[in-house]
SEMARMAR-687803 format. One record per residue (C-alpha): z negated, x, y negated; residue in three letters. Coordinates in steps of 0.25 Angstrom, whole numbers, plus 5000, padded with zeros to 4 digits. Layout:
BEGIN
ZXYAla/...
REM end
This chain:
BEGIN
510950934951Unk/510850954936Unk/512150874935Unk/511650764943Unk/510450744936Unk/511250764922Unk/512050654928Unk/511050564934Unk/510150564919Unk/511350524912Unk/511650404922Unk/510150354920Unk/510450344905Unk/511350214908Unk/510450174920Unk/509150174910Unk/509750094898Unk/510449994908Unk/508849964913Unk/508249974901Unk/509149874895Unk/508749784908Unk/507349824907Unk/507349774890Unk/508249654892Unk/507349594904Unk/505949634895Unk/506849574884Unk/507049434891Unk/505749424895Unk/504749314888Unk/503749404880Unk/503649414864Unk/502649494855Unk/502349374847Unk/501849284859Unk/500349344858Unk/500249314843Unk/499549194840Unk/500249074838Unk/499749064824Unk/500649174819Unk/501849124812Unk/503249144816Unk/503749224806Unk/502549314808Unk/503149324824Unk/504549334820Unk/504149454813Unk/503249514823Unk/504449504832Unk/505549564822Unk/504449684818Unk/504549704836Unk/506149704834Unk/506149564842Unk/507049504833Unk/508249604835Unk/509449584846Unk/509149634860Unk/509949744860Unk/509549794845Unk/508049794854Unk/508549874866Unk/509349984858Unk/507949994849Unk/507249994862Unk/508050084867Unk/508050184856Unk/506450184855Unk/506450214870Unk/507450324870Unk/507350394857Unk/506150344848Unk/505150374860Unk/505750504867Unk/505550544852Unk/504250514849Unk/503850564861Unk/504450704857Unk/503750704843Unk/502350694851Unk/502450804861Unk/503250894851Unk/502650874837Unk/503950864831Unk/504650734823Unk/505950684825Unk/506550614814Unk/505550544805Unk/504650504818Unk/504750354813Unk/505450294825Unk/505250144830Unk/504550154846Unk/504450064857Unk/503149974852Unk/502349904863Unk/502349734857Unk/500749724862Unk/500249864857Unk/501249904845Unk/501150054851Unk/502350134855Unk/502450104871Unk/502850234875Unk/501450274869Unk/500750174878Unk/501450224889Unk/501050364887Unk/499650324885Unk/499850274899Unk/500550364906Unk/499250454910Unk/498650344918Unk/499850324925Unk/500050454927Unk/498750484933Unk/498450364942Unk/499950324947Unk/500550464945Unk/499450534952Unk/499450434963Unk/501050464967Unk/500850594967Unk/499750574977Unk/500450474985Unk/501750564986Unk/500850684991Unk/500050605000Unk/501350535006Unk/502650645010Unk/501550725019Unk/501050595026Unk/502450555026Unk/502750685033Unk/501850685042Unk/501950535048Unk/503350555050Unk/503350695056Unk/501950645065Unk/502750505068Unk/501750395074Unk/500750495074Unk/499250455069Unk/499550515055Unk/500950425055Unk/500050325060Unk/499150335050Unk/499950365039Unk/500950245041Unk/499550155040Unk/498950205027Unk/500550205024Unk/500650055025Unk/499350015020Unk/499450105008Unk/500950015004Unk/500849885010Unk/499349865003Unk/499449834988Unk/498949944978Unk/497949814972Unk/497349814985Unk/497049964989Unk/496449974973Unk/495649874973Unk/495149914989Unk/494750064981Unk/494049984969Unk/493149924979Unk/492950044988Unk/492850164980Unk/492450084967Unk/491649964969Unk/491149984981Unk/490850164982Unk/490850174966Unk/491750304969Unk/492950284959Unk/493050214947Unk/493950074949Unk/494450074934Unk/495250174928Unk/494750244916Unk/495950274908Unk/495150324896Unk/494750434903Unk/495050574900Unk/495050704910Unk/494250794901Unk/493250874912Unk/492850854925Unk/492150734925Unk/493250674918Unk/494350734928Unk/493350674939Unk/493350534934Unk/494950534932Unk/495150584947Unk/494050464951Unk/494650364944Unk/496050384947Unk/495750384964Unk/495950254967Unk/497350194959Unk/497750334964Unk/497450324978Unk/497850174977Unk/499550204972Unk/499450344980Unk/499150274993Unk/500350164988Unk/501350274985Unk/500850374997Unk/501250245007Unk/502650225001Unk/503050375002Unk/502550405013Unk/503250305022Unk/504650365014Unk/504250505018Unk/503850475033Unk/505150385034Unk/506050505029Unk/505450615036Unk/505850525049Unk/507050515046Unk/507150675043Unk/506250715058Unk/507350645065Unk/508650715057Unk/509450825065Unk/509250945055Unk/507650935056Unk/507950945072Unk/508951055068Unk/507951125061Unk/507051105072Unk/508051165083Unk/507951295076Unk/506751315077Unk/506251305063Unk/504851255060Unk/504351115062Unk/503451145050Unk/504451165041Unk/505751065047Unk/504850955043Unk/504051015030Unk/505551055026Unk/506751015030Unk/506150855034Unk/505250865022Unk/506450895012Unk/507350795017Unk/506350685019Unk/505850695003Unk/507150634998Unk/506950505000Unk/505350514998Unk/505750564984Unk/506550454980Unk/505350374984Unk/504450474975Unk/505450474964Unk/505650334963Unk/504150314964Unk/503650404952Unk/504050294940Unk/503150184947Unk/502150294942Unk/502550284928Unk/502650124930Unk/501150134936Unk/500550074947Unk/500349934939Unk/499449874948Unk/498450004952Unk/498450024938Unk/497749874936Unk/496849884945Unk/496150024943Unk/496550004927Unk/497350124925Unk/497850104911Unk/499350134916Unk/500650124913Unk/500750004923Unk/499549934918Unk/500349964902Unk/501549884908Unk/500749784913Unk/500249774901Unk/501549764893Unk/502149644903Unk/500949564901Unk/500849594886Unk/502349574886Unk/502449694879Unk/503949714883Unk/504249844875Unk/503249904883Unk/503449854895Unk/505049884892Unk/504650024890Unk/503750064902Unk/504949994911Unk/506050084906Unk/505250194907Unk/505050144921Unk/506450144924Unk/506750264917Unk/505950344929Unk/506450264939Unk/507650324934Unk/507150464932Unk/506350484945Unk/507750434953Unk/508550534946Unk/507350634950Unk/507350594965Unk/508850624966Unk/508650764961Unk/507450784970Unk/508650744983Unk/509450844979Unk/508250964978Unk/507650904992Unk/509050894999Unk/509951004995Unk/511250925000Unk/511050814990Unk/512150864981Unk/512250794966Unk/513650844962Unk/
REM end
């Protein structure tokens, strides 16, 4: 195991430069110039030298192996100064500057993250929970009412858009009953009770909005895969001998029918980095999907160049970590 993973983190170094070389050409291509909101009045040497002081006026690849080097050494470094107290070298190293803000990105980012965290995160942890017992229970209890039932809310909760159910909760529970707030206070901080109170109110509704979207989706992969498990001939093996219903279906079907739910739950967990963009609109949850928003309509293509690479960078990650999670669910999933 040890190996494959040793392995499989050296094979992503190539995978990772290969996109992010894609990733900074296409951003690269794109129309977009930091000079295009300075008033036309300004004279052109004065944007000519805006653009040089930006590093604009150097080849494409100088740009890339710079952007490269603030991404994989300058920032990691910075990052260690600030949590261990200690400087590396002279501590004067050039960082990845957003073009709107002039602030480094990876702090934007981290100033971000927390919201993220705590709406988006929270939210696929609840769907996750809520979805593998449903899941287990519709396909053990085929066609039954709770089947029934559960493939309704199922369909209803992914074929209707994430827009529609927020605004449906706004008007309910905010306008309409005055229960939860309909704006997310991202000034807020969790200091006592009443504060603690106020955060749990106010994260209810984009919660319940991406858990019901998430819960739908991984519940149909769990109740597919346990039918496909209920009908193998180990689990009537199992049953022939007369072991326990309870524990063929909670153990032996259970295990076997995660595998394929992880992938689903591994793959899923960086769209919670990349935030839910449009939930994030609506109840105004200062995110990380409402930053890169911002960075594409600003034009802002460091930071927009940034946040998608570290996008990809999960992706990458999180496969490598459902691969390992086969091989501890299903013990004949060999790596050597």
């Amino acid at each position: 195991m040890l190996t494959f993973t040793i392995r499989r983190l050296l094979l992503a170094i190539p995978t990772l430069l290969a996109i992010s070389f894609i990733i900074f050409a296409i951003l690269d291509l794109s129309p977009g110039d930091p000079t295009s909101q300075i008033p036309l009045t300004v004279p052109a040497e004065v944007r000519e030298h805006i653009r040089a002081s930006l590093g604009l006026d150097q080849p494409f690849i100088v740009r890339y192996l710079l952007w490269l080097k603030q991404f994989f050494i300058n920032e990691p470094l910075n990052i260690l100064e600030e949590w261990t107290g200690y400087t590396f070298g002279d501590g004067d190293r050039l960082r990845i500057s957003s073009w709107a803000t002039r602030s480094p990105v990876v702090d934007l980012i981290v100033e971000r993250l927390p919201q993220t965290l705590w709406v988006v995160g929270m939210s696929y942890v609840i769907g996750a929970l809520i979805a593998i017992p449903i899941g287990v229970i519709s396909a053990y209890r085929q066609y039954s009412w709770f089947d029934q039932l559960g493939t309704f809310i199922s369909m209803i909760g992914f074929s209707v858009p994430t827009f529609f159910t927020g605004l449906l909760l706004i008007v309910v529970f905010a306008v309409n009953l005055q229960w939860l707030p309909s704006i997310y206070d991202t000034t807020l901080r969790v200091t006592d009770w009443s504060s603690f109170v106020a955060q749990i109110k106010q994260m209810i509704m984009p919660t319940m909005v991406l858990a019901l979207y998430n819960a739908s989706q991984i519940s149909r992969f769990m109740r597919a895969s346990m039918l496909d498990n209920l009908n193998q001939d180990y689990v009537r093996t199992a049953r022939a001998k007369g072991m326990k219903e309870k524990t063929v279906v909670l153990v032996h079907v259970l295990r076997n029918s995660l595998i394929p739910v992880v992938t689903v739950i591994a793959l899923g967990v960086p769209q919670v980095f990349g935030g839910a963009i449009i939930t994030e609109q609506i109840f105004k949850v200062n995110g990380l999907g409402q930053l890169l928003i911002i960075g594409i309509q600003g034009a802002d293509i460091p930071l927009v160049q940034t946040l998608t690479f570290i996008f990809a960078v999960l992706i990458v990650l999180f496969n490598l970590v459902a691969d390992i999670l086969y091989g501890v669910l299903d013990p004949r999933i060999r790596y050597d």
